[in-house]
C-alpha positions as CSV (number, residue, x, y, z in Angstrom):
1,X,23.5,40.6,87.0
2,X,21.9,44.2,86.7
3,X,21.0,45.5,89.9
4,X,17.9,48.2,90.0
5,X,18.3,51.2,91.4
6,X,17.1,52.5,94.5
7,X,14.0,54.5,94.8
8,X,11.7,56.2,97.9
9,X,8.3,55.0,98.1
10,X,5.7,55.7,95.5
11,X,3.5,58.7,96.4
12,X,0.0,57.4,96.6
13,X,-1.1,60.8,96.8
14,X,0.0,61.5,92.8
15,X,-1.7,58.3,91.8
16,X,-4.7,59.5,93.7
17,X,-4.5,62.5,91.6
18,X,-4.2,60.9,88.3
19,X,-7.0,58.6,88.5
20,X,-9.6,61.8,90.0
21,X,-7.9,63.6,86.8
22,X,-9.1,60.8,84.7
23,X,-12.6,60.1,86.8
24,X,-13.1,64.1,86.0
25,X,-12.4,64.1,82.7
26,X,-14.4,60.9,82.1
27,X,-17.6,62.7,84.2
28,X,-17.2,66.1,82.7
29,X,-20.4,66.7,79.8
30,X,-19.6,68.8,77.0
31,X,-22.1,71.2,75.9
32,X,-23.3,70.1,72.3
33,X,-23.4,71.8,68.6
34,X,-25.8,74.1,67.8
35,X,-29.1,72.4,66.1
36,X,-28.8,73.0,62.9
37,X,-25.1,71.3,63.0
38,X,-26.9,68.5,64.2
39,X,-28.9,68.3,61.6
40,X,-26.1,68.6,59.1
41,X,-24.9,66.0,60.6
42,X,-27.7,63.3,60.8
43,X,-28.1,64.4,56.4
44,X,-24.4,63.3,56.2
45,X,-24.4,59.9,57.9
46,X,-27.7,59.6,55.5
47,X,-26.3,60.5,52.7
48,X,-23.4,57.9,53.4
49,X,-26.0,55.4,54.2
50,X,-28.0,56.3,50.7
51,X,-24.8,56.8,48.6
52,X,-23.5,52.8,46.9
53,X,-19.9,54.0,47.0
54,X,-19.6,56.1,50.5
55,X,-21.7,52.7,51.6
56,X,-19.5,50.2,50.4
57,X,-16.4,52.1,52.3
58,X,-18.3,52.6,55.0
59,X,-19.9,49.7,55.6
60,X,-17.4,47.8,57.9
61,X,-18.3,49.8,60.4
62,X,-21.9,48.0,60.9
63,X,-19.9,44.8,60.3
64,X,-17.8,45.7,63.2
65,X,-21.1,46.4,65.4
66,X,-23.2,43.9,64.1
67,X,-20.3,40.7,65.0
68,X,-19.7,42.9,68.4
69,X,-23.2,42.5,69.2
70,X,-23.1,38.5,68.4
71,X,-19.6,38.1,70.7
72,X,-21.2,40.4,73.7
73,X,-24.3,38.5,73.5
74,X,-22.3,34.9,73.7
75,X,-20.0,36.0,76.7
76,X,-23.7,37.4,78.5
77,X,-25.3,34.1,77.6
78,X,-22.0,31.8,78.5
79,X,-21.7,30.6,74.9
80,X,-17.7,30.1,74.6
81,X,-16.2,32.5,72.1
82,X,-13.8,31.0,69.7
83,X,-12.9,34.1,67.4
84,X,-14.3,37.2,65.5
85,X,-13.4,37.8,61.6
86,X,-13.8,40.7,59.7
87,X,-13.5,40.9,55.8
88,X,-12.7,43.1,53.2
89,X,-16.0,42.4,51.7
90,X,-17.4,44.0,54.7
91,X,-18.8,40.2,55.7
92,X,-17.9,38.9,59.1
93,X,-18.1,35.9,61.2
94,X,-18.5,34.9,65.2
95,X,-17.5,31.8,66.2
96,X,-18.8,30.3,69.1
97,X,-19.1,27.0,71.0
98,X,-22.1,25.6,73.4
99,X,-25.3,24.0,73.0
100,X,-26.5,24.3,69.3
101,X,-30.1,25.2,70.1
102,X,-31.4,26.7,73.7
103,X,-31.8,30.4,74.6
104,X,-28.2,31.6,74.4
105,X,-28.0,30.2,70.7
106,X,-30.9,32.2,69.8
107,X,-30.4,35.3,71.7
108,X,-26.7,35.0,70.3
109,X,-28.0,34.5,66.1
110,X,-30.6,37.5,67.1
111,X,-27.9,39.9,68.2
112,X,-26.5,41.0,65.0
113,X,-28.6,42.7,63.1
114,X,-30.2,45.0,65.9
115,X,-26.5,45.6,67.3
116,X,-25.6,48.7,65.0
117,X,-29.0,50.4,66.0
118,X,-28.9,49.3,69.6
119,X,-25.2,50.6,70.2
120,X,-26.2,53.8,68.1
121,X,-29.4,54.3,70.5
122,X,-26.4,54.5,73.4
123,X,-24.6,56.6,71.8
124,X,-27.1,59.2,70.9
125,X,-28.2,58.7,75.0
126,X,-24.4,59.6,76.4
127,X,-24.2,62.0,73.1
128,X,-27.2,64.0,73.7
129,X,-26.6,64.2,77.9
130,X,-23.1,65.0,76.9
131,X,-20.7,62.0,78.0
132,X,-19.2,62.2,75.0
133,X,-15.7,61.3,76.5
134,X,-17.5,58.2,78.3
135,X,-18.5,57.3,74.6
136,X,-15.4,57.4,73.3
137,X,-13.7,55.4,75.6
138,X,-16.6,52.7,76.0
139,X,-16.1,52.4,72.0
140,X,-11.9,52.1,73.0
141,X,-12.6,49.6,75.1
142,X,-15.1,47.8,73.1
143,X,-12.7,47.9,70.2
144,X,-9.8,46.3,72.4
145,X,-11.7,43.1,73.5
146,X,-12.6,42.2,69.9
147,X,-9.0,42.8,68.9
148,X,-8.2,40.3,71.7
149,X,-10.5,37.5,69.6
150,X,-9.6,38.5,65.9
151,X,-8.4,35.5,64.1
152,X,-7.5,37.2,60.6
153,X,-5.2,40.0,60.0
154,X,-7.2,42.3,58.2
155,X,-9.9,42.1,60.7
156,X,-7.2,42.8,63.3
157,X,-5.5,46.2,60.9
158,X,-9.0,47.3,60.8
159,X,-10.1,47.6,64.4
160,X,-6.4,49.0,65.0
161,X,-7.3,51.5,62.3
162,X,-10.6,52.4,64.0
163,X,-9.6,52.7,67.2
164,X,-6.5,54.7,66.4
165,X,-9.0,57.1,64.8
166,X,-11.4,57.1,68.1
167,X,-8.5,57.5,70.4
168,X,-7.3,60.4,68.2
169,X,-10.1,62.0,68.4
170,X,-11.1,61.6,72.2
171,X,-7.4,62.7,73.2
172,X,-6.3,65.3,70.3
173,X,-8.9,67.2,69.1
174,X,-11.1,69.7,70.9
175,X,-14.3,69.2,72.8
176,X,-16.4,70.8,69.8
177,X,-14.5,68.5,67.3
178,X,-15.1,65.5,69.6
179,X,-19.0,66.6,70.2
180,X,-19.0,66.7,66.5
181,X,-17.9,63.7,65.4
182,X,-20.0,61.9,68.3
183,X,-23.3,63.1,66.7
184,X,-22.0,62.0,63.6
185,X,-20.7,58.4,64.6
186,X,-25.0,58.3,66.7
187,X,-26.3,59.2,63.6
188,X,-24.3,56.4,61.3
189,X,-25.3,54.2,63.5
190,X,-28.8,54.6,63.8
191,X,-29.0,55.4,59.7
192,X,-27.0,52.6,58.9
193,X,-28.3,49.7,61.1
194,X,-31.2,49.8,59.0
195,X,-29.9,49.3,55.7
196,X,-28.5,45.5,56.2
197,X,-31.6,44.5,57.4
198,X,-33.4,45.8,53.9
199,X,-30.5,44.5,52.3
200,X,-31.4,41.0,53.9
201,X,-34.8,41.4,53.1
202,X,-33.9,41.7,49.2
203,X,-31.3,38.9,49.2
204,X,-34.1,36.3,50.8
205,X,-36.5,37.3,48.4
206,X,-33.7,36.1,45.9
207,X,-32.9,33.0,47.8
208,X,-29.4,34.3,48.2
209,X,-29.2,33.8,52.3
210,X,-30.2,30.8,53.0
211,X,-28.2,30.8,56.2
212,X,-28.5,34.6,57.4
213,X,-29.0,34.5,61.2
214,X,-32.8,35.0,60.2
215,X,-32.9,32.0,58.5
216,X,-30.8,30.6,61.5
217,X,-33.7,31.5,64.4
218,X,-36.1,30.0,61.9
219,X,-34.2,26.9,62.6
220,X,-34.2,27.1,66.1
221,X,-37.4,28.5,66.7
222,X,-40.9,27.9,65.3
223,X,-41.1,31.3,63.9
224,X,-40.5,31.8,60.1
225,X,-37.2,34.0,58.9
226,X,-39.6,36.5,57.6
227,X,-40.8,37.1,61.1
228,X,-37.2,37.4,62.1
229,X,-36.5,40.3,59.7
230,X,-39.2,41.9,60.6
231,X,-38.3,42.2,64.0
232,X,-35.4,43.2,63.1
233,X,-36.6,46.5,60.9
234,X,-39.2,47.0,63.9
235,X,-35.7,47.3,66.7
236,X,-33.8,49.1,64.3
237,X,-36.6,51.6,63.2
238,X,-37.7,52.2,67.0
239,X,-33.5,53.0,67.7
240,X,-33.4,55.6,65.4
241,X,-36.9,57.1,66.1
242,X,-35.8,57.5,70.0
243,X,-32.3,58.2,69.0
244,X,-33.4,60.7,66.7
245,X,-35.4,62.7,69.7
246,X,-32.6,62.5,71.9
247,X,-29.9,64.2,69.6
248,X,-32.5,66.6,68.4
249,X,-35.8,67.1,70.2
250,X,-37.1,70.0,68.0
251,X,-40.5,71.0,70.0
252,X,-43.4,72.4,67.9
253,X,-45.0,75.2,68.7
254,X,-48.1,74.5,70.5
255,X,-51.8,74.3,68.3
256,X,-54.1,77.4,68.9
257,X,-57.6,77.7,68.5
């Protein structure tokens, strides 16, 4: 039998240390890019958006978001989650189990779709008043409790991947880098929760989603998918409006007379 060795008491004064270290860093605002490197950014994450090919690689990303939003909204409502998968079609799923109609069914199907924009509209907030090391961590964090409920292996390789990325760039790379790539991730995010919903819209027109989560809420509620959709555009659309002001409020010059 292996017998420890002896040690003195841990000091709870380095441990005290450590975590103000950490509550410092994590409270700390970073002073953002100039504007026009702002703007540079928001025309990148559009042109990804815009672009079919930068689209289809980047994609997943909303995926991710848009089944985060749907697992949050189950936990919040006290539906029972079962699992989260992610494909390389950029499709997901999120299981759940509870009552199949009722609030928490609804509010669950409704989540998806206005996640991206919703979780963009935050960042842009903690971007713009310059948390960005709270958003990185919050999107750590975020990343680890879906890994917990992945149930396919290339769902699980790609939040590793992503994280790996966040939590090399929140711990390696300097504040400007960091502030950087926060605007950019606010304005992906806001750009690109809008372009699954048109996407939607197109493919119902075709009668080729005939069980989106729009087409779900019809089900559950008296309202037509149509309506759903359109709330949808309205959410998004509003996100990246207020989103847009908080990473750049440009102010025009006042009118004379």
């Amino acid at each position: 039998m292996l017998c420890p060795a002896v040690r003195g008491p841990i000091d709870g004064g380095d441990t005290l240390e450590t975590l103000d270290a950490l509550w410092s860093r994590l409270i700390t605002t970073q002073p953002g890019p100039p504007l026009w490197i702002i703007l540079l950014a928001a025309l990148a994450a559009l042109g990804v958006v815009l672009h079919p090919t930068a689209w289809h690689l980047s994609r997943g990303l909303i995926t991710v978001a848009h089944e985060g939003g749907h697992a949050i909204v189950a936990l919040l409502t006290r539906r029972k989650l079962q699992g989260i998968r992610l494909h390389s079609d950029t499709s997901g799923v999120t299981l759940t189990r509870g009552r199949p109609t009722g609030p928490g069914m609804i509010f669950t199907a409704a989540a998806g779709y206005v996640a991206p924009s919703l979780i963009g509209l935050g960042a842009a907030w903690l971007t713009a008043a310059g948390y960005i090391t709270i958003f990185l961590w919050t999107v750590l964090l975020l990343l680890a409790g879906m890994l917990l409920m992945i149930r396919n292996i290339y769902g699980a390789i790609a939040l590793i991947t992503i994280g790996g990325a966040v939590f090399t760039l929140s711990m390696f790379t300097p504040p400007e880098v960091q502030g950087l790539g926060a605007h950019a991730a606010s304005w992906f995010l806001l750009f690109g929760g809008i372009r699954p919903i048109l996407e939607l819209r197109r493919k119902r027109r075709r009668g080729r989603a005939p069980d989106s989560d729009a087409d779900q809420l019809a089900r559950l509620t008296p309202f037509p998918a149509g309506f759903y959709v359109f709330l949808f555009l309205l959410v998004s659309t509003a996100c990246l409006a207020v989103g847009a002001y908080l990473l750049a409020p440009i102010t025009l010059p006042p009118l004379s007379f």
